[in-house]
C-alpha positions in Angstrom: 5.5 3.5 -7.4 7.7 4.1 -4.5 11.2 4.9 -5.1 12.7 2.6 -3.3 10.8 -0.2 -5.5 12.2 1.4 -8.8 15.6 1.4 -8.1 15.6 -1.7 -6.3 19.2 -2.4 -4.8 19.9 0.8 -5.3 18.3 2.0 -2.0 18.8 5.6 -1.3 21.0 6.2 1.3 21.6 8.1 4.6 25.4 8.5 5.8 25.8 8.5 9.8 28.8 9.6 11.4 30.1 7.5 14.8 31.2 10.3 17.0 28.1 10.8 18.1 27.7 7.6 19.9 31.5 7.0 20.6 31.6 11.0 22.5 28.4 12.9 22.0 26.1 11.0 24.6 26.5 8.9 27.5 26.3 4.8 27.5 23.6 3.3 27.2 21.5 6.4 25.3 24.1 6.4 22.8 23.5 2.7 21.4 19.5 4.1 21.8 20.1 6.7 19.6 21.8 4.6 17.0 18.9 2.3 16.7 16.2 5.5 16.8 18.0 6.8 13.7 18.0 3.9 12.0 14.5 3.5 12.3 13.3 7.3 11.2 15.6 7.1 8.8 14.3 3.8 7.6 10.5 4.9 7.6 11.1 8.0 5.0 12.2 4.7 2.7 16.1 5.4 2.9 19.1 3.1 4.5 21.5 4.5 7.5 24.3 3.8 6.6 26.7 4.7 10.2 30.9 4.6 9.5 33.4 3.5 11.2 36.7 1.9 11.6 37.0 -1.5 13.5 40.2 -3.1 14.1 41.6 -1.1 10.6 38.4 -2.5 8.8 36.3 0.0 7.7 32.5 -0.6 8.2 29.7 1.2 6.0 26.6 -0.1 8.5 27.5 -1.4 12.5 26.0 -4.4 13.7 24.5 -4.0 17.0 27.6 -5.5 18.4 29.9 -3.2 16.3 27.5 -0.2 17.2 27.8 -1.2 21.2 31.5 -1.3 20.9 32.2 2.3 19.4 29.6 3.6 22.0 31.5 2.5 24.8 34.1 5.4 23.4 37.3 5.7 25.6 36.8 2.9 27.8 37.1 0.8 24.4 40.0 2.1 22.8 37.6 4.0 20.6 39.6 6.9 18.4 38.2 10.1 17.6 38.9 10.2 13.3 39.1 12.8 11.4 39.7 12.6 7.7 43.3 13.2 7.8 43.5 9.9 10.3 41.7 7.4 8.2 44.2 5.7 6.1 46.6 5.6 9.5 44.3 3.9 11.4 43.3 1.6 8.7 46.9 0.6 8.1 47.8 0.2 12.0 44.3 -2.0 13.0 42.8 0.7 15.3 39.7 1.3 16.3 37.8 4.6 15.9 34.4 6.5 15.4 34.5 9.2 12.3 33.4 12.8 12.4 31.9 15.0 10.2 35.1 14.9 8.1 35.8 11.7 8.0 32.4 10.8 7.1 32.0 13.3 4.9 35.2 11.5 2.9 33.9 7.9 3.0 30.1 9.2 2.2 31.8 10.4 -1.1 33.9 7.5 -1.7 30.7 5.2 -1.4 28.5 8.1 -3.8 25.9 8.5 -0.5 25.0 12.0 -0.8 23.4 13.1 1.9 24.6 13.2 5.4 22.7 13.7 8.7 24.7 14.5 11.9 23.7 16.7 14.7 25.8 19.8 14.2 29.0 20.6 12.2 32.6 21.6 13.7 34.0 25.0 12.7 36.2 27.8 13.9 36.5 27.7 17.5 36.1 30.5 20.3 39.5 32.3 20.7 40.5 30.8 17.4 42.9 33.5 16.4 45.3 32.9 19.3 44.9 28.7 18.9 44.3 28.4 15.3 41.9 25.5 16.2 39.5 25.0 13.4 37.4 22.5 12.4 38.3 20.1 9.5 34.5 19.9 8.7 34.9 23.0 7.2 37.7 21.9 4.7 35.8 18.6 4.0 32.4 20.3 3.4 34.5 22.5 0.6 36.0 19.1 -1.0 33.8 16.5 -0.6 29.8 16.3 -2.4 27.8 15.8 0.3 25.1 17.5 1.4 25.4 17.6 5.4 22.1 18.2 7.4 23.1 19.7 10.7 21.4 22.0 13.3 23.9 24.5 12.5 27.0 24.0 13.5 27.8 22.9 17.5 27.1 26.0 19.9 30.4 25.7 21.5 32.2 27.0 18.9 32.4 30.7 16.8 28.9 30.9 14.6 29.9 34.5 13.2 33.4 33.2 12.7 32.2 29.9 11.0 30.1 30.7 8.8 32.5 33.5 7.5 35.0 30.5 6.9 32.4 28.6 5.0 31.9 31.6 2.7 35.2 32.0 1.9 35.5 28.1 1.3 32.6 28.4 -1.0 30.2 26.2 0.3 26.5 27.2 0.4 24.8 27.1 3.8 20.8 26.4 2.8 18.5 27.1 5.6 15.5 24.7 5.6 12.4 26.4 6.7 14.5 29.3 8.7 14.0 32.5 9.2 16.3 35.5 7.8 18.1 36.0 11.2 17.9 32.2 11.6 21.4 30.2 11.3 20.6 27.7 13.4 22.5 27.2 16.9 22.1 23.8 17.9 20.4 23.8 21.2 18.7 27.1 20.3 16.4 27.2 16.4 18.5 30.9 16.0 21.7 32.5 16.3 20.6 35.9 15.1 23.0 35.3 11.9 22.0 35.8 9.1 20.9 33.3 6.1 21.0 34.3 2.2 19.2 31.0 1.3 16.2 29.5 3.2 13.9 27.0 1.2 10.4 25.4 2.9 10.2 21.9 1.3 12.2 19.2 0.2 11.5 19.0 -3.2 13.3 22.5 -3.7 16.2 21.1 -1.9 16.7 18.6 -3.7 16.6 20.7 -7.0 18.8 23.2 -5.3 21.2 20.6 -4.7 20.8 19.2 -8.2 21.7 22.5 -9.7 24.5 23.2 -7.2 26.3 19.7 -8.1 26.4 21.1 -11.8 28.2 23.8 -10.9 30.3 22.6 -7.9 30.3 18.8 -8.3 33.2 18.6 -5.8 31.6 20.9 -3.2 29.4 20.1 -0.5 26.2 21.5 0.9 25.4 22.4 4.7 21.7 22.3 5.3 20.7 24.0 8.5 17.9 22.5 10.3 16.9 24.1 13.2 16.0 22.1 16.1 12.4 21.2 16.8 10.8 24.2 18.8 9.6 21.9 21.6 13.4 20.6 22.4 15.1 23.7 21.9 16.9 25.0 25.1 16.6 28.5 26.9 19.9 30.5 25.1 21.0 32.4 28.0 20.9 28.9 29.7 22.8 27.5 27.1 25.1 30.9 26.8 25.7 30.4 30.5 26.4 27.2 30.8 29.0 27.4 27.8 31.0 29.9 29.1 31.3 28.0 32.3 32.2 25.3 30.6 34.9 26.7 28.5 36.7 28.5 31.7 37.0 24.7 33.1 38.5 23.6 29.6 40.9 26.1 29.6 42.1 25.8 33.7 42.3 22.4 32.7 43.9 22.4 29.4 41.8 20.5 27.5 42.3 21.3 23.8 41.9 19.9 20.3 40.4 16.5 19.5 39.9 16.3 23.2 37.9 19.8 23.7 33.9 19.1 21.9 33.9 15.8 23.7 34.7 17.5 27.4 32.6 20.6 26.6 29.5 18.7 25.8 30.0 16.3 29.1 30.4 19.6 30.8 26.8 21.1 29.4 25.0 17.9 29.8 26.1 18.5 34.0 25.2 22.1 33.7 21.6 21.7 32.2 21.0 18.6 34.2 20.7 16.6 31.2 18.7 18.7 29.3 21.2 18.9 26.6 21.6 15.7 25.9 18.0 15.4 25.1 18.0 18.0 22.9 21.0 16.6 21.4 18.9 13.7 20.2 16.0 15.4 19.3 17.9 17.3 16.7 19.7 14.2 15.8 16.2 12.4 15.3 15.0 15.4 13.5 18.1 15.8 10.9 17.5 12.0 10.1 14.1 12.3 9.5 15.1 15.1 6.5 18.2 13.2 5.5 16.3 10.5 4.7 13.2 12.6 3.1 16.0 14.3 1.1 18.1 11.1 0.0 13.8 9.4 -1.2 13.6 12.8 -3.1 16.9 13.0 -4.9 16.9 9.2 -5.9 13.7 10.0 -7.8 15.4 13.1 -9.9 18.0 10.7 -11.1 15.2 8.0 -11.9 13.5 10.1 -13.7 16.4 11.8 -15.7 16.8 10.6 -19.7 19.8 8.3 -20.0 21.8 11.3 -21.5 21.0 13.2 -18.3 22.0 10.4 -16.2 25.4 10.3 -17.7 26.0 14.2 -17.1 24.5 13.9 -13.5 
């Protein structure tokens, strides 16, 4: 019997973070994308679930106007939130799309599990004169969510990140990678390497079961590299980074401002080509959240009442 039949209301669900529509892409593939990743994630027989804040009301699932509205980003009034902005921006009416942290904070609060974005923030390049960091990184350390990402975005530090999210203590679990193979976004491999690597979801979700008995408090990134046929050339990528981080600096672009410009920057550079890889990977992280959300509802279905208390 399919899970979604046997728990009935209780649908499993798929968090989706706004960002991505409000700064990752232009207007109108952004509002595209939000309806494409509804629909994969739909077909695996879970419920997107996208988060936002609209006019200090905070949505769990956009409308297609409330989904139009955050895509149209700055020319909206559109916020970029982290977790730290939430209650502020709730309190004063504004308007805003959440990232990875934010999500990450009202995933937990609404007990969705897993979360599919395209790639994670973390330490950024040059980090030890700006102290600019990610607060994905604290989240993923404080909040029980597993996070599928391609890694974590290209722009930023890998060696450096993935160091932090050791000494945070969350586990970073490759899915179907190679030993060398923390993803990079655009690219399936950094050349980092990855302890943990598993091949299907079934073991995920028993990894994640165990880890939650452990660390229920702690999150999980799950690296999913990006399909093979939209991954980009890395010295193009490399390239077209470095170019675009000399023009953020000459400009002074910095903090919440910096992923946004640096991605509009690579999309110019590649001629677009990142921004279709951006949704591939997108797509592709759906289509496992989603597997991963079926496959975890039916370990707690099938758990004995006095394991579903303990759970």
């Amino acid at each position: 019997m399919p899970v979604v039949t046997r728990l009935k209301e209780r649908r499993p669900s798929v968090a989706l973070e706004s960002t991505i529509y409000a700064f990752g892409l232009p207007y109108p593939k952004n509002v595209e994308l939000g309806w494409k990743l509804a629909r994969t994630i739909a077909a695996t027989g879970a419920e997107a679930k996208t988060f936002a804040v609209i006019d200090g009301d905070l949505k769990v699932g956009l409308s297609d106007e409330e989904l139009d509205r955050i895509s149209r980003g700055d020319a909206a009034g559109v916020l970029k939130l982290n977790a730290s902005d939430l209650g502020p921006a709730m309190a004063l009416g504004m308007t805003g799309a959440t990232t990875v942290s934010a999500t990450m904070a009202l995933a937990a609060g609404a007990k969705v599990r897993v979360f599919a974005t395209g790639g994670i923030g973390g330490v950024h390049r040059g980090a030890k004169e700006t102290f600019d960091e990610s607060q994905d990184l604290t989240a993923l350390a404080r909040y029980p969510v597993a996070v599928v990402s391609a890694g974590a975005k290209a722009i930023l530090d890998l060696g450096a990140t993935l160091e932090r999210l050791e000494t945070l203590g969350v586990p970073v679990i490759g899915f179907r990678t190679t030993q060398t193979g923390f993803p990079a976004f655009y690219t399936r491999e950094s050349g980092l390497p990855l302890a943990l690597s598993v091949d299907d979801v079934p073991t995920l979700a028993r990894v994640l079961r165990a880890h939650w008995r452990i660390h229920p408090n702690v999150g999980v990134l799950i690296a999913n590299p990006i399909p093979a046929e939209h991954a980009l050339d890395k010295a193009v990528v490399d390239e077209a980074i470095e170019v675009a981080l000399r023009e953020a600096a000459a400009k002074g672009v910095r903090g919440k401002g910096l992923t946004p410009f640096l991605l509009r920057r690579l999309d110019e550079h590649t001629e677009g080509r990142s921004v279709e890889a951006n949704v591939a990977l997108a797509e592709n992280n759906a289509h496992l959240g989603g597997e991963l959300a079926v496959a975890l509802a039916r370990m707690q279905a099938d758990l004995d009442p006095e394991e579903k208390t303990q759970s």
